[in-house]
N, C-alpha and C positions, 0 to 999 in steps of 0.2 A: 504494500500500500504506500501514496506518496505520502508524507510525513515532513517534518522541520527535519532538520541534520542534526540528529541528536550530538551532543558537547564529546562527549567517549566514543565517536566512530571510528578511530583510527583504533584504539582499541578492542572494540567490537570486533572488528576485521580480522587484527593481525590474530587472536582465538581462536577464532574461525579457521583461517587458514594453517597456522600452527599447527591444530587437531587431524586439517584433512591431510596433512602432509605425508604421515606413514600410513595411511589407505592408500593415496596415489601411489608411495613406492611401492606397495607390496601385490595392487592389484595389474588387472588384464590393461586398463584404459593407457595406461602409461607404458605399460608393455617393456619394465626396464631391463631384463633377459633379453630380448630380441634389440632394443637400442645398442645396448654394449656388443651384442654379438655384429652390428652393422645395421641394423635400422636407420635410415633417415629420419627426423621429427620435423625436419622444414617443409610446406606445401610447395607443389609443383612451381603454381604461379608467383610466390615468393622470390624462389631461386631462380625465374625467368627476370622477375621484375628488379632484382638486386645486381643481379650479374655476377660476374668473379670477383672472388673476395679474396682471391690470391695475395697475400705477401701484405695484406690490409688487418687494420685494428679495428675490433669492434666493439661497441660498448652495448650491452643484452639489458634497458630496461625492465622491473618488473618480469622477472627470469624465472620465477616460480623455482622448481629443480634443474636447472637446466640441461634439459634434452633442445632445446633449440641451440640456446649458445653452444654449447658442445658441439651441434650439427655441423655451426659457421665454423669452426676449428678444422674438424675432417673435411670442411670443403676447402682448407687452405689458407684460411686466416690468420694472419700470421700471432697475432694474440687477440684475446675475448676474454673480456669483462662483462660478469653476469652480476647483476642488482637486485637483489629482493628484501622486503622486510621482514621475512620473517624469517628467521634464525633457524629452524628446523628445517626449512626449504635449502637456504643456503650449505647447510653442513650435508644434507642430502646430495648437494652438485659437487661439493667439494668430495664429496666418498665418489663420485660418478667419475671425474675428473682422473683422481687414482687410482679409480679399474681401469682408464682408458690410455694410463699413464703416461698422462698431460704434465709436466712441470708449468708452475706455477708461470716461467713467463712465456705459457701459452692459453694457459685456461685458468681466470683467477675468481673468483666469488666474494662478493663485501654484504656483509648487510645492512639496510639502513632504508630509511623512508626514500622516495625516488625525489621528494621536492629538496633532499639532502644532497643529490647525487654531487652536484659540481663537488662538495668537500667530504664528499665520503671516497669517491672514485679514484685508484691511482694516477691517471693523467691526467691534465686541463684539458686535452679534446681529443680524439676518434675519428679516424676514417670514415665508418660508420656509427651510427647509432640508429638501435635496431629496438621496437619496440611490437611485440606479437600479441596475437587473438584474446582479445576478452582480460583486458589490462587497464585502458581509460573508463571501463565504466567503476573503478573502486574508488575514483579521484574524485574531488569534488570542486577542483579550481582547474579546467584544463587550461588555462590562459599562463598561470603559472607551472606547469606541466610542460606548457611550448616554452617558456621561457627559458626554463630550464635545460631540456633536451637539446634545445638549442645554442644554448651555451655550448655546450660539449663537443658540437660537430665543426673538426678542423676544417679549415680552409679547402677547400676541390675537394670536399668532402658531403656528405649528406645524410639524410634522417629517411629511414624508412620506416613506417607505421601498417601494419597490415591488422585487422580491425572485424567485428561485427557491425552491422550496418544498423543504427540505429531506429530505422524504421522499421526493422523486426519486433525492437518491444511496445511497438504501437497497437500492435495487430493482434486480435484473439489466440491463444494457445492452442486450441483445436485445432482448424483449420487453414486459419492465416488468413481471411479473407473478410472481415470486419476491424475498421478503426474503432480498438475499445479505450484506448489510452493517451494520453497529451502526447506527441512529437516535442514541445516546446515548453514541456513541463522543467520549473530550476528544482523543486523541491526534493529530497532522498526516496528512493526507494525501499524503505525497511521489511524485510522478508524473515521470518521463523522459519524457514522449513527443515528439515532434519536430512543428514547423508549428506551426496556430493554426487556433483554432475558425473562423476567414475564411477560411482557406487550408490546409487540411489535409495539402497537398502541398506547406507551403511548404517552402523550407531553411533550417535555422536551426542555429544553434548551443548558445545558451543555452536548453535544453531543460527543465532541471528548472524544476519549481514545488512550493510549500509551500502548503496548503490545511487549513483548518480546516470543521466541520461546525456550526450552531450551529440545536438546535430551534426551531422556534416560540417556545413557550414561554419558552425564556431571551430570543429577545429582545424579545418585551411586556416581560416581568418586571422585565429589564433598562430598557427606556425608562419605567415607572413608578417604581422604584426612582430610578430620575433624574429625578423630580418632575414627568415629564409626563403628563397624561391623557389615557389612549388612548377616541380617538372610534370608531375601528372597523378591527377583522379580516377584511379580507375573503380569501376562498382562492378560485382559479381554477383550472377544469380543462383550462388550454392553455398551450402553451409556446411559446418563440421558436424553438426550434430544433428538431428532431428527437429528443433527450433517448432515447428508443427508437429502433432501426428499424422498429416497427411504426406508428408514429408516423405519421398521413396531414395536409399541408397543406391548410387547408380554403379559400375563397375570402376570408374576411379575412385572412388570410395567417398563422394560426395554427396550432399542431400538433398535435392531437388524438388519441386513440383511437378506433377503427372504432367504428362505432355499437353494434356486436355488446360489447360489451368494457364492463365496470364502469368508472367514471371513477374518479380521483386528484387532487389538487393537485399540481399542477407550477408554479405560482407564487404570491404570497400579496402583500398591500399591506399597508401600517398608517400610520392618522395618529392621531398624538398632537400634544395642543394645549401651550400656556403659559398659565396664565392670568393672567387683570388681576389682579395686586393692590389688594387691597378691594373 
């Protein structure tokens, strides 16, 4: 339901996620056996829209355990820096890290709030900075988010952002095909529900979470606002998960509307560059 921002939602959160952290490692959704044996955790269209990362630094916002940052390493980056706040998450990439025996100056993990990053992170700025799926909606100032991330991204360098599309949680959870909820809504979304998107049956305690909504639009706005120039919007009509029940998985392992059914954005990507001075 939408609600004021309760005063303790960074706390509420960081609970939250702390608790689901050893369910993620130990379940099928994460799949950490098949990662370390050679799984990829990047999407197709990611590694298309990124390009080579060869012999590049990358800074991994919002890194949860990192199976993404780890990914940008095996694909050749030359160091990657993973961010999360919560402590159990982190120590999680950091064990990932030395199954996959990464030395630290190639694969390092800090923990800390992301609107911390410029003075938690070891370097002033990044080849890349790299921010993944279902990350801005835990924020509640993405203005200062852009600022932020933006700080970090070196010169001929840039920020990629790959994202849910926020007009997904406008739309009925059934079938997707009624506006039941504000697009333009500022207030939190405060939600009880028990388990986790991995394990929906799990047991948990620390139940609540605090969620914000943020258009499109605010966050271009937002990242040029923050002095970088955005190279391209792109919007996608697939999801990671199920997002509807009507929702069908198709054989690239995406989640779709029946062929019969008008398409939506259910996810969206953006890179914005730095440019060279002079």
């Amino acid at each position: 339901m939408y609600a004021p921002t309760p005063e303790d939602w960074h706390e509420i959160n960081r609970a939250r996620w702390d608790e689901r952290v050893p369910i993620h490692a130990a379940g099928d959704f994460y799949g950490l056996d098949a990662f370390l044996a050679g799984r990829d955790a990047l999407r197709d269209f990611e590694l298309a829209e990124v390009g080579d990362v060869t012999g590049r630094t990358l800074l991994h916002l919002q890194c949860h355990i990192g199976l993404d940052t780890l990914s940008w390493a095996r694909h050749g980056a030359a160091h990657v820096v993973g961010l999360d706040f919560s402590g159990p998450a982190v120590e999680t990439a950091r064990g990932l890290a030395r199954s996959l025996e990464l030395p630290a100056d190639r694969a390092a993990f800090v923990a800390a709030d992301v609107y911390d990053a410029a003075q938690a992170v070891p370097d002033s700025s990044y080849d890349i900075v790299y921010t993944g799926l279902g990350a801005l909606n835990w924020l509640p100032d993405v203005t200062r988010w852009a600022e932020v991330a933006a700080s970090l991204v070196a010169p001929g360098g840039f920020l990629y952002l790959a994202e849910f599309h926020p007009f997904t949680d406008c739309l009925d959870d059934e079938t997707g095909s009624t506006v039941t909820y504000d697009y333009f809504s500022r207030e939190a979304w405060v939600d009880d529900s028990p388990g986790t998107y991995a394990d929906l049956d799990a047991v948990t305690v620390h139940n609540r979470s605090v969620e914000w909504q943020h258009p499109v639009g605010e966050v271009v706005s937002a990242l040029a606002a923050a002095g970088l120039r955005i190279e391209f919007l792109h919007e996608h009509d697939a999801s990671l998960f199920p997002r509807y029940q009507v929702l069908k998985r198709g054989g690239d392992g995406y989640y779709r509307f029946p062929s019969d059914r008008p398409r939506i954005p259910m996810m969206y990507s953006i890179k914005a560059s730095r440019q060279v001075r002079g």
